[in-house]
C-alpha positions in Angstrom: 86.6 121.5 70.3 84.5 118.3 69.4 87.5 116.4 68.4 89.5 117.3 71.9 86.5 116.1 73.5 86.0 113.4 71.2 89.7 112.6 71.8 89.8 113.2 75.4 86.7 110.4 75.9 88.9 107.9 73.7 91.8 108.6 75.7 89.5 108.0 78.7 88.3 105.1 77.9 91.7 103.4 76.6 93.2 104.2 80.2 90.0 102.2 82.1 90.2 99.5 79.7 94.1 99.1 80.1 93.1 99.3 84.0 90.4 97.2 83.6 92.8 94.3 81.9 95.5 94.9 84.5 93.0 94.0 86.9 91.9 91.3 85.4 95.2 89.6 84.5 96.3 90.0 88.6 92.9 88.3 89.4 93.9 85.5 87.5 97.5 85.4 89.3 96.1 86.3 92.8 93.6 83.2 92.3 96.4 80.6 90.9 98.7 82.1 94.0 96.2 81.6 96.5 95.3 78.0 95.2 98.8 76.6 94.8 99.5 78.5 98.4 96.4 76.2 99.6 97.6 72.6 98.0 100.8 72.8 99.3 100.2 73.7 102.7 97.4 70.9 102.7 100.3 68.8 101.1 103.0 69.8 103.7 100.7 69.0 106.6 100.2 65.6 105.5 102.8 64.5 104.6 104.5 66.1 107.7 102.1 64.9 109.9 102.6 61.2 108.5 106.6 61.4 108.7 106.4 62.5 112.2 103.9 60.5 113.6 105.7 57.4 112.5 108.9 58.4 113.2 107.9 59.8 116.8 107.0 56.2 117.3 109.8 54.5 115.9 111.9 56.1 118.4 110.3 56.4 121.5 110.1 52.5 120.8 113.7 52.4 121.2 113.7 54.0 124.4 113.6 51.8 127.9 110.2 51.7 128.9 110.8 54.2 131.7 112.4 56.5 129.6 109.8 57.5 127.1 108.1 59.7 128.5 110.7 61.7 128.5 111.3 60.9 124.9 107.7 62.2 124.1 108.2 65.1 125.8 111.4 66.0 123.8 109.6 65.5 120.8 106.3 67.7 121.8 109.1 70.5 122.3 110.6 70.1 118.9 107.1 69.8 117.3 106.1 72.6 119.1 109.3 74.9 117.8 108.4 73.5 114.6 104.8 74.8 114.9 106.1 78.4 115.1 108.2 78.4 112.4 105.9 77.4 110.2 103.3 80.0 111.7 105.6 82.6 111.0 106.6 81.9 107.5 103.0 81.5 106.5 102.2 85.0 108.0 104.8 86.4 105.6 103.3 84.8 102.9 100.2 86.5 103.5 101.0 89.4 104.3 101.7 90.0 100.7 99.2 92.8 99.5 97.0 91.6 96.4 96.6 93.7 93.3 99.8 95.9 94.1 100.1 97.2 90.2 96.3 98.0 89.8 96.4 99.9 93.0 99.7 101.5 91.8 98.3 102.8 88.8 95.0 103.4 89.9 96.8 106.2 92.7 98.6 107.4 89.8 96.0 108.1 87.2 94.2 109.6 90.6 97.4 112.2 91.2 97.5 112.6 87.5 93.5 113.7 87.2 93.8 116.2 90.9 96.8 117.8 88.8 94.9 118.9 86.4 92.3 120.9 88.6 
């Protein structure tokens, strides 16, 4: 009887270190996701923000003087379209759920331990 305890505890304790490391490891991947997520949205927007702003000018530059307004307008349109996109793919991207395996396994050592009531 000792032993089955003894080796029931063991057993135990393997499973919440093996959850334990699981954790850890997605942690690590959820931080380096989240940071690399951060760089190059900071990047984009610059870089985007740069390109645009010159090249808005460029061309409404070329336009008659009595035309540009209208020029700038077409442009806050397709800025403003582009705006949304962007929006909406970056919602997608976060609506990726963090720590999917650990909660995964985590439910299933749960249904595994309320099975053997």
């Amino acid at each position: 009887m000792a032993a089955l305890i003894r080796r029931f505890t063991r057993t135990g304790f393997g499973a919440l270190h093996n959850r334990g490391e699981l954790l850890s490891v997605e942690w690590q991947e959820e931080r380096m996701r989240m940071t690399e997520l951060l760089i190059w949205t900071v990047a984009g927007l610059f870089f985007a923000l740069l390109g645009t702003g010159l090249l808005t000018a460029f061309v409404v530059f070329l336009f008659p003087e009595n035309l540009r307004i209208y020029a700038l307008a077409g442009f806050a349109l397709l800025y403003l379209a582009g705006a949304i996109v962007a929006w909406s793919n970056l919602k997608g991207l976060l609506k990726e759920e963090p720590f999917t395996e650990s909660i995964t396994q985590m439910r299933k050592d749960a249904e595994c331990l309320e099975s053997l009531r």
